[in-house]
C-alpha positions as CSV (number, residue, x, y, z in Angstrom):
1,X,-18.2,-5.4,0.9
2,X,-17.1,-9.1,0.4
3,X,-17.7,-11.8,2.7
4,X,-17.2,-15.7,2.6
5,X,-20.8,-17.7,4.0
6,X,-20.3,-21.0,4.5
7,X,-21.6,-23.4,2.2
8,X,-21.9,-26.7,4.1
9,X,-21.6,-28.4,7.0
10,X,-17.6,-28.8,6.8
11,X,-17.1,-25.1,6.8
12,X,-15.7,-24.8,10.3
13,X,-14.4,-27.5,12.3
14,X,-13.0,-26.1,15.7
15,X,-12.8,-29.6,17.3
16,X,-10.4,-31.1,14.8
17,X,-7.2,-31.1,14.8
18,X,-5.1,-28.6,12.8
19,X,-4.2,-29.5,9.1
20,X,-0.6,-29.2,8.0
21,X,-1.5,-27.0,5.4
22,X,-4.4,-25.6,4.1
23,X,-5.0,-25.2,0.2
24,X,-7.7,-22.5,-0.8
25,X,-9.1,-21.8,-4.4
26,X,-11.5,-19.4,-6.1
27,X,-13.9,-20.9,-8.0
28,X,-16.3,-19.9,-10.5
29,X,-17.2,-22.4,-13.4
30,X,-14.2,-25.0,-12.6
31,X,-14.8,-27.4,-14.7
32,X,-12.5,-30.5,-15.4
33,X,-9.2,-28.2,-14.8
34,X,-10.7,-27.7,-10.8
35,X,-11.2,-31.5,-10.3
36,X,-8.0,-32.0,-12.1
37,X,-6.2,-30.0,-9.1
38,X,-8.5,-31.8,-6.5
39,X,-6.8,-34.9,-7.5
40,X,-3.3,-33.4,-7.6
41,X,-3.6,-31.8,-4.1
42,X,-4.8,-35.3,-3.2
43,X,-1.6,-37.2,-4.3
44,X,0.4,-34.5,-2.6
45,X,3.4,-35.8,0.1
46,X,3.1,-33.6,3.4
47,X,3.7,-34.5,6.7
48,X,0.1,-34.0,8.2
49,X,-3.1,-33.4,7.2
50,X,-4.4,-31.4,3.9
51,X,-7.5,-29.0,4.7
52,X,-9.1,-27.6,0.7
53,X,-11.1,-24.5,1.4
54,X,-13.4,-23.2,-2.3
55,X,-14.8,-20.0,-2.4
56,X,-17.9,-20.2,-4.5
57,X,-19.0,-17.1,-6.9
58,X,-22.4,-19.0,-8.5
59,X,-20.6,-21.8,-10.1
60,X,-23.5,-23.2,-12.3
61,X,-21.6,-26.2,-13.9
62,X,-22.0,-28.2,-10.8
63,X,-17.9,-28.0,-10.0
64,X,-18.8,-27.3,-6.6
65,X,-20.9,-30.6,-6.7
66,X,-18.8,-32.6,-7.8
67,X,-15.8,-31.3,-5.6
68,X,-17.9,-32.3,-2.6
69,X,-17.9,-36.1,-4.3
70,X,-14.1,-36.2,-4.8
71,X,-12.7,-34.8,-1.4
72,X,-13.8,-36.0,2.1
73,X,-14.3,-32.9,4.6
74,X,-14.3,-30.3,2.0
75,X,-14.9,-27.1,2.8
76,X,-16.8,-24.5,0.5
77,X,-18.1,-21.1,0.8
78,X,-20.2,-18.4,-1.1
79,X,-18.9,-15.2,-1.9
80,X,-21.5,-12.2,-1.0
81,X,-21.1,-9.2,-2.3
82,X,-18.9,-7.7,-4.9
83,X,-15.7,-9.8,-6.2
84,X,-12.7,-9.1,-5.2
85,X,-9.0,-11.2,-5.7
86,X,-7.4,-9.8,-2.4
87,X,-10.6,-9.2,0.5
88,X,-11.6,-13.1,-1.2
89,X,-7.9,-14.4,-0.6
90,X,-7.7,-13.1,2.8
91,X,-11.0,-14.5,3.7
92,X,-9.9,-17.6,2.9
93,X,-7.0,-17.3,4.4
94,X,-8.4,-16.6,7.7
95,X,-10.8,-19.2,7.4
96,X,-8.2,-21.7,6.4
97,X,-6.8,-23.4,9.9
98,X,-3.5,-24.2,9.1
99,X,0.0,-22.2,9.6
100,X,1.0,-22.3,6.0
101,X,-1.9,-21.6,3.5
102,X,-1.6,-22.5,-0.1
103,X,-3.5,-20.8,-3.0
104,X,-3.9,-21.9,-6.1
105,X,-5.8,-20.2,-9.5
106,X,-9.0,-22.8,-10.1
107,X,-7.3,-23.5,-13.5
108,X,-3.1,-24.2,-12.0
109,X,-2.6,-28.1,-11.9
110,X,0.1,-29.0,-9.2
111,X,3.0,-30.9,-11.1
112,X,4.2,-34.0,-8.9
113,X,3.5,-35.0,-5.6
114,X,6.3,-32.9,-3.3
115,X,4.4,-29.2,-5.1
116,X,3.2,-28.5,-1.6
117,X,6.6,-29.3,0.4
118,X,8.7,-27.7,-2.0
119,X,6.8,-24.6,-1.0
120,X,7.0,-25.1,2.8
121,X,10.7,-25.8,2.7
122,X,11.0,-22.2,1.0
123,X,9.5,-20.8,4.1
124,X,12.2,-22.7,5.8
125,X,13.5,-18.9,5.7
126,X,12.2,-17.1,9.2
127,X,11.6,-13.9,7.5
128,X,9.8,-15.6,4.2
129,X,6.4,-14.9,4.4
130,X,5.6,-16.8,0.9
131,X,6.7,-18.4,-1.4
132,X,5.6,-18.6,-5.4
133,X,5.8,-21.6,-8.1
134,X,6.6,-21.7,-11.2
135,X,4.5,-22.0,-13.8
136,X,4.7,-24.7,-17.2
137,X,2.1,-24.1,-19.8
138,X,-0.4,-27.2,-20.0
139,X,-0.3,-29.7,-23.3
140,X,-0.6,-27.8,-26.7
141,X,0.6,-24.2,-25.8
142,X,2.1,-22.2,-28.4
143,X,6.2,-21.7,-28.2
144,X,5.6,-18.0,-27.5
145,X,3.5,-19.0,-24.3
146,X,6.4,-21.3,-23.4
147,X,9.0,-18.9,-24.0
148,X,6.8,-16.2,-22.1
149,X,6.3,-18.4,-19.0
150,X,9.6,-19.7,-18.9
151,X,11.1,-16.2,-18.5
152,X,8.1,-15.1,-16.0
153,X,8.7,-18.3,-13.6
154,X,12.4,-19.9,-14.8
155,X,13.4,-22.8,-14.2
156,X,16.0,-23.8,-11.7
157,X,17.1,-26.0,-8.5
158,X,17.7,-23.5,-5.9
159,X,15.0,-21.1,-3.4
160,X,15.4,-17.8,-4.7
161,X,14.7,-15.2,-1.6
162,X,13.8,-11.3,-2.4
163,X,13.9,-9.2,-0.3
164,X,13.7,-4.5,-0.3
165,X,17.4,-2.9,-0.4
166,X,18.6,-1.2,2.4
167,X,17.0,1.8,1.3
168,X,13.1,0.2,0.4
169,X,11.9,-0.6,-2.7
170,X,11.5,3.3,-3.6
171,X,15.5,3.9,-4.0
172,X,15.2,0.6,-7.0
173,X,14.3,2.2,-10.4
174,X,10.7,1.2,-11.2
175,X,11.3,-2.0,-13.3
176,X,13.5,-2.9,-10.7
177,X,11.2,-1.9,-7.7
178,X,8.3,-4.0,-9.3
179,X,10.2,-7.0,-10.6
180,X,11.7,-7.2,-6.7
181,X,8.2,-7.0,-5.2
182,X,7.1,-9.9,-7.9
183,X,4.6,-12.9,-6.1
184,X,1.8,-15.0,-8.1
185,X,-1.1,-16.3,-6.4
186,X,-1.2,-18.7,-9.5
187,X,0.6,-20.3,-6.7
188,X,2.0,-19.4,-3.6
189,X,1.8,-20.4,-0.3
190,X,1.8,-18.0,2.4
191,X,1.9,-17.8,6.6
192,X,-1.3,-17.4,7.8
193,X,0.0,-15.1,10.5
194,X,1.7,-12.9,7.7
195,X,-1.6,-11.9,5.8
196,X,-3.5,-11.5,9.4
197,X,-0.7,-8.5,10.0
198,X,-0.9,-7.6,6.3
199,X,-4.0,-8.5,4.0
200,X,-3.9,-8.8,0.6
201,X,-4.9,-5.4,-0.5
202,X,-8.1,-5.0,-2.2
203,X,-7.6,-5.5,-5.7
204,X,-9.7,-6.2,-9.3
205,X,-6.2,-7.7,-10.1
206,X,-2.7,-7.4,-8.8
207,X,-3.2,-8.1,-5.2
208,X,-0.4,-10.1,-5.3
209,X,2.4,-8.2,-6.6
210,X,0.4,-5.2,-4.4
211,X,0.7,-7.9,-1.3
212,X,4.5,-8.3,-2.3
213,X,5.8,-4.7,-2.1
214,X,4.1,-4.4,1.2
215,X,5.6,-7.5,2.8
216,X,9.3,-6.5,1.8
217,X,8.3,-2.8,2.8
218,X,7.7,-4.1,6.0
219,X,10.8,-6.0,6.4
220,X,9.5,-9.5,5.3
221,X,10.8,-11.5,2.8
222,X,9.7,-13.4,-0.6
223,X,10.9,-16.8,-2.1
224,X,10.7,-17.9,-5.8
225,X,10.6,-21.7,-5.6
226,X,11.0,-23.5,-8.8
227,X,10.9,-26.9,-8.0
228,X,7.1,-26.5,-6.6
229,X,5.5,-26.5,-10.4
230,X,2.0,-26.0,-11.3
231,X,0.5,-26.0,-14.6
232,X,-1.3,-23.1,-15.9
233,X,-1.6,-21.3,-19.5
234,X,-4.3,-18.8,-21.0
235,X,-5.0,-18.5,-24.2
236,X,-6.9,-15.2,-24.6
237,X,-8.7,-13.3,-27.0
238,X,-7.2,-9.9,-28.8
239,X,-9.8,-8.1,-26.2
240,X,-8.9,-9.9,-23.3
241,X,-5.2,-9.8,-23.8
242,X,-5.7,-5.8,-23.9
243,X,-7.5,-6.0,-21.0
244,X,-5.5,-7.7,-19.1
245,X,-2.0,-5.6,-20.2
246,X,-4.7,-2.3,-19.9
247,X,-4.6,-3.4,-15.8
248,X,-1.8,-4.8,-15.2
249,X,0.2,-1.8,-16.5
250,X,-2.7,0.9,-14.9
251,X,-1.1,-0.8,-11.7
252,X,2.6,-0.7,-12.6
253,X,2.5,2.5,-13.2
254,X,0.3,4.2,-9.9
255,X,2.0,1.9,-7.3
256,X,5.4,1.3,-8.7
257,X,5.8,4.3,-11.3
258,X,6.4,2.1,-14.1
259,X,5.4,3.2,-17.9
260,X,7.1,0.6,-19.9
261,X,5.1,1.7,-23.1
262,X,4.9,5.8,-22.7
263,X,3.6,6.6,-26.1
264,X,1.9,5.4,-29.4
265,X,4.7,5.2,-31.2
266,X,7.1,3.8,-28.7
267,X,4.5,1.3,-28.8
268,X,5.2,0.9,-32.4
269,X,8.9,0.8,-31.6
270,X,8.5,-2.1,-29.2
271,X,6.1,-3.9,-31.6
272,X,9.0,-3.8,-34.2
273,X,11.9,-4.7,-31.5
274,X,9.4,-7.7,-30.6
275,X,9.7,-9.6,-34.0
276,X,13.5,-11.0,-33.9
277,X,12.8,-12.7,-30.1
278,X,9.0,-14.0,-31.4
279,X,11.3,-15.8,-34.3
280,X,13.7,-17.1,-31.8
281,X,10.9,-18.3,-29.6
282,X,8.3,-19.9,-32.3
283,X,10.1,-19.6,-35.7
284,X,8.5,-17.0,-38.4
285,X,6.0,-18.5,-38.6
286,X,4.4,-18.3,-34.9
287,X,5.9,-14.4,-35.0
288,X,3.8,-13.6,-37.8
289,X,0.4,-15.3,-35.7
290,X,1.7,-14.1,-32.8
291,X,2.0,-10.3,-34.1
292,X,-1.7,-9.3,-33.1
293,X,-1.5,-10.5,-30.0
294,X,1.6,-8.5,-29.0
295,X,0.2,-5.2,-30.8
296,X,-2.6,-5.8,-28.5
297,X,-0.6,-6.0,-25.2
298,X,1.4,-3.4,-26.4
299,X,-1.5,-1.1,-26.6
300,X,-3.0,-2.2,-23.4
301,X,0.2,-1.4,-21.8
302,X,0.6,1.7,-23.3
303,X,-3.7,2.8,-22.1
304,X,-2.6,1.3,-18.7
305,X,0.4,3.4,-17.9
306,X,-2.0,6.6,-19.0
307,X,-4.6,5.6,-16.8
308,X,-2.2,5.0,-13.8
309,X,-0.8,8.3,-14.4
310,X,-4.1,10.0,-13.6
């Protein structure tokens, strides 16, 4: 079970008027990065009021303290129970008491002051029921990051709406099924009223893309908008690089049939098939440091699509 408590005396405000939009955020350990996107959502241009919802999992670097000190009327809540990205989204989506909700990862920096209007304006579409950013990688990223995050979230001028094929997303082969249903809570904005007919499902990661297939299942509609730009880059650790490809592909593979990696050695294949775009992207030099990395999301992927077969 998951539930939001409220935190402080700004959780619910039933007298006030409605905010434009609402921003909400999941926060454990913030830091700097958190009151770095405090500030950003403060310089934002909307017509109307901007609500900021936290959802607290025992932050002990006092980012929730200090968030109080930089925005007026914020609201922040515990999380009870066990962790989870989609019951914790919806939560704070229902708590949130604006029309159009936007989420954001504690650690994604909106870019600019027009991030949140460049979202609403893709949900100019009726049938839209969110929109995603795109993401740059922040100061001192590798090229390979770059390159990686430039063809997750590419650049570009122009809403980008998705939406199932006539025959739902099960008559698209499964790369194709999954890259259609593609959404990032990195950050997205969404219509309240969507996830109150559809929830983010519960998820330890994915709820998302899981959210995604069920809106354009449903007849709905998703919007890639990439002139709303946020800032956001990982750097992980061999282990946590498996780990994350080790989910990620358990979930491509039991909700959208996908096994990009189906053996050990086509793992090997796709290691070796790797090293001419790493050298394009960073040079030989960066493919050579890069090399562990991608053997390690190769096998992740590979453990992934096993476990998703079970």
């Amino acid at each position: 079970m998951t539930v939001l408590r409220p935190h402080d005396d700004h959780a619910s405000a039933p007298d006030a008027a409605a905010p434009a939009v609402s921003v909400v955020v999941p926060v454990l350990n913030g830091g700097s990065r958190l009151l770095s996107l405090l500030d950003a959502v403060a310089r934002q241009r909307v017509d109307g009021e901007i609500e900021i919802l936290l959802a607290d999992s025992g932050s002990t670097d006092g980012c929730i303290r200090a968030a109080h000190g930089r925005v007026h009327g914020l609201r922040t809540f515990d999380v009870v129970g066990t962790y989870d990205h989609g019951r914790v989204r919806t939560a704070l989506v229902e708590a949130a008491r604006a029309p159009l909700v936007a989420l954001l990862s504690q650690d994604a920096v909106p870019v600019g002051m027009t991030y949140l209007a460049a979202l609403a304006r893709a949900l100019d579409e009726a049938s839209a029921a969110g929109a995603y950013a795109r993401q740059v990688p922040r100061a001192g990223a590798d090229p390979l990051v770059r390159a990686t995050l430039e063809r997750w979230t590419p650049a570009g001028a122009t809403v980008v709406l998705q939406r199932a094929p006539e025959g739902g997303l099960a008559s698209l082969a499964p790369s194709d099924r999954m890259a259609r249903a593609r959404f990032d809570n990195v950050g997205s904005m969404v219509r309240r009223e969507a996830v109150a007919a559809l929830p983010f499902p519960s998820r330890p990661f994915g709820e998302d893309l899981a959210w995604g297939a069920a809106i354009l299942e449903a007849g709905g509609a998703l919007a890639y908008a990439p002139e709303a730009v946020v800032e956001h880059h990982h750097d992980p650790t061999l282990r946590e690089t498996f780990d994350r490809h080790r989910v990620a592909h358990r979930q491509a593979c039991s909700e959208f049939g996908l096994r990009s990696v189906p053996s050990l050695p086509a793992a090997a294949v796709a290691w070796a098939a790797g090293i001419p775009r790493d050298v394009r992207d960073g040079g030989p030099t960066w493919a050579v440091r890069g090399a562990p990395r991608r053997a390690a999301a190769l096998l992740g992927q590979w453990l992934g699509g096993r476990e998703g077969q079970r």
